[in-house]
C-alpha positions in Angstrom: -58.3 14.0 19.9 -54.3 15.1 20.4 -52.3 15.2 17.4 -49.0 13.0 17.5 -45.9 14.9 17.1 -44.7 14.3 13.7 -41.9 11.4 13.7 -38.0 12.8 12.8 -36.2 11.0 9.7 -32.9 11.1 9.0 -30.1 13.7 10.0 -28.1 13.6 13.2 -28.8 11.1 16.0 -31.8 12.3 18.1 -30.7 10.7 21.3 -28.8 7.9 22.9 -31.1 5.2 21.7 -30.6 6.1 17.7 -26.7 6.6 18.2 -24.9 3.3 17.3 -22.7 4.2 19.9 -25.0 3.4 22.5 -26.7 0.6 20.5 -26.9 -2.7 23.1 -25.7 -5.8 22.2 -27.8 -8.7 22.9 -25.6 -11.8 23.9 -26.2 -15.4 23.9 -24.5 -18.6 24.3 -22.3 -19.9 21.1 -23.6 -23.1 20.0 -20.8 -23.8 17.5 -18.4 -26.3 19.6 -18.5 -29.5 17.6 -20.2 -27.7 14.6 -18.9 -29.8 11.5 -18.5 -27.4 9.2 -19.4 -28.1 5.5 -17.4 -29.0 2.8 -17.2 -27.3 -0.8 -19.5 -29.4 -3.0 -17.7 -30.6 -5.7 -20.2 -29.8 -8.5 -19.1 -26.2 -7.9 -17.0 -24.3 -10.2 -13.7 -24.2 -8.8 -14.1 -20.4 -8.7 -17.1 -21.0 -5.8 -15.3 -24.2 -4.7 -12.5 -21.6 -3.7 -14.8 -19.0 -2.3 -16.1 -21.4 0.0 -13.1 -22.9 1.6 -11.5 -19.1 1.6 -14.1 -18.5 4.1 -13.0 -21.4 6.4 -8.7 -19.9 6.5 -10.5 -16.5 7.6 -10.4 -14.8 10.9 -14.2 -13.8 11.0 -15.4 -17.7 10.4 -14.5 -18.1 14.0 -17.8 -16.0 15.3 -19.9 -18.2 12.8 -22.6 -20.7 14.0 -24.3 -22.9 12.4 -26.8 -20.4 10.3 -23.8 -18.4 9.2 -22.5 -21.7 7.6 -25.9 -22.4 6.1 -25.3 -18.9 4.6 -22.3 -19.2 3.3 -23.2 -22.2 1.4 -26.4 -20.5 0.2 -23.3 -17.5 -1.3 -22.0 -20.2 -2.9 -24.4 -22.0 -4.2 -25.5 -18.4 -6.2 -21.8 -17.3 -7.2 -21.7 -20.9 -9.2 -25.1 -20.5 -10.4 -23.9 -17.3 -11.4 -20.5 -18.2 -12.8 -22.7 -20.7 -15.0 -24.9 -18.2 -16.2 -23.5 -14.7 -15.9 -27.0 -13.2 -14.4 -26.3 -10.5 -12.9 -29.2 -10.5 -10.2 -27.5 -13.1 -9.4 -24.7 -11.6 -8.4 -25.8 -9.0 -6.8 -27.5 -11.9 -4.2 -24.1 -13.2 -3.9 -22.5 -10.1 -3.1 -25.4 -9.0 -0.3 -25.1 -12.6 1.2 -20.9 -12.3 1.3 -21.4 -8.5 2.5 -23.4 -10.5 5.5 -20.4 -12.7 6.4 -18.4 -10.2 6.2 -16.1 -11.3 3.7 -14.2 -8.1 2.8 -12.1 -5.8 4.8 -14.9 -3.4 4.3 -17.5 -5.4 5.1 -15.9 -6.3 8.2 -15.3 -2.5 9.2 -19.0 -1.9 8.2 -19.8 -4.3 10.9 -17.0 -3.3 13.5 -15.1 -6.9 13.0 -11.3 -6.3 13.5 -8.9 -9.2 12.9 -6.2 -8.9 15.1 -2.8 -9.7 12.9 -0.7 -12.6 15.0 2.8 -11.7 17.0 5.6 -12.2 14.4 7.6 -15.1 15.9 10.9 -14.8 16.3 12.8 -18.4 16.6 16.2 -17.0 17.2 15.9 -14.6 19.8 17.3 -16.1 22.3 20.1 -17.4 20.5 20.5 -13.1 19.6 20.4 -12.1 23.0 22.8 -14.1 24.1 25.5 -13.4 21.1 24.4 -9.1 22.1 25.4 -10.0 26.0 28.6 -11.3 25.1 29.1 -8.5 22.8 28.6 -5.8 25.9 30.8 -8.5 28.0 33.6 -7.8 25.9 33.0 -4.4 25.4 33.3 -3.7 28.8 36.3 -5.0 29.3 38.6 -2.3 28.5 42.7 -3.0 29.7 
């Protein structure tokens, strides 16, 4: 019988298929249109209550579906129970189900999520390139 070559662990990426920057992504259609999302419940501690709806101002909620939701509940469901209680197994579910939602800056990098920051907006530009043109008007105007 032929021996098997022995598997390799760990180290450097052994080819294209173990590099992440090769790793495929599998796509699928979004099923979130019309997802209600849920609300805080109010038997929370207002700690978890605030947790919660932080998640729903947050750039990265607009990727979740409905399971991510369902997780996000779960997260707070266990920060209360641990805000009640002070277990620290507790927390530490918490924290791995937040990780997964990517509720951190460095969660998000871990998962290659970047938030682009908006355009700044500014209301009175027009209004300033005008008043600069009529500045070089007169400027030009030399007698």
């Amino acid at each position: 019988m032929a021996r098997k070559a022995p598997e390799r662990r760990g180290g450097a990426a052994t080819s294209a298929v173990d590099d992440p920057r090769y790793i495929s992504v599998a796509k699928g259609q979004s099923r979130s249109a019309g997802l209600r999302l849920p609300d805080a419940d109010p038997r929370w501690k207002p700690e978890a209550q605030s947790w919660f709806r932080s998640l729903k101002l947050s750039g990265q909620s607009d990727f979740y579906e409905a399971s991510d939701w369902a997780t996000a509940v779960a997260a707070a469901q266990a920060y209360d129970i641990f805000l009640r209680t002070h277990n620290a197994s507790i927390l530490g579910s918490f924290v791995r189900l937040s990780e997964r939602l990517g509720a951190t800056i460095t969660d998000r990098k871990r998962s290659r999520i970047e938030l682009a920051d908006p355009e700044p907006e500014d209301l009175d530009e027009d209004a300033a390139d005008e008043a600069i043109q009529g500045w070089q008007a007169r400027l030009r105007v030399v007698r």
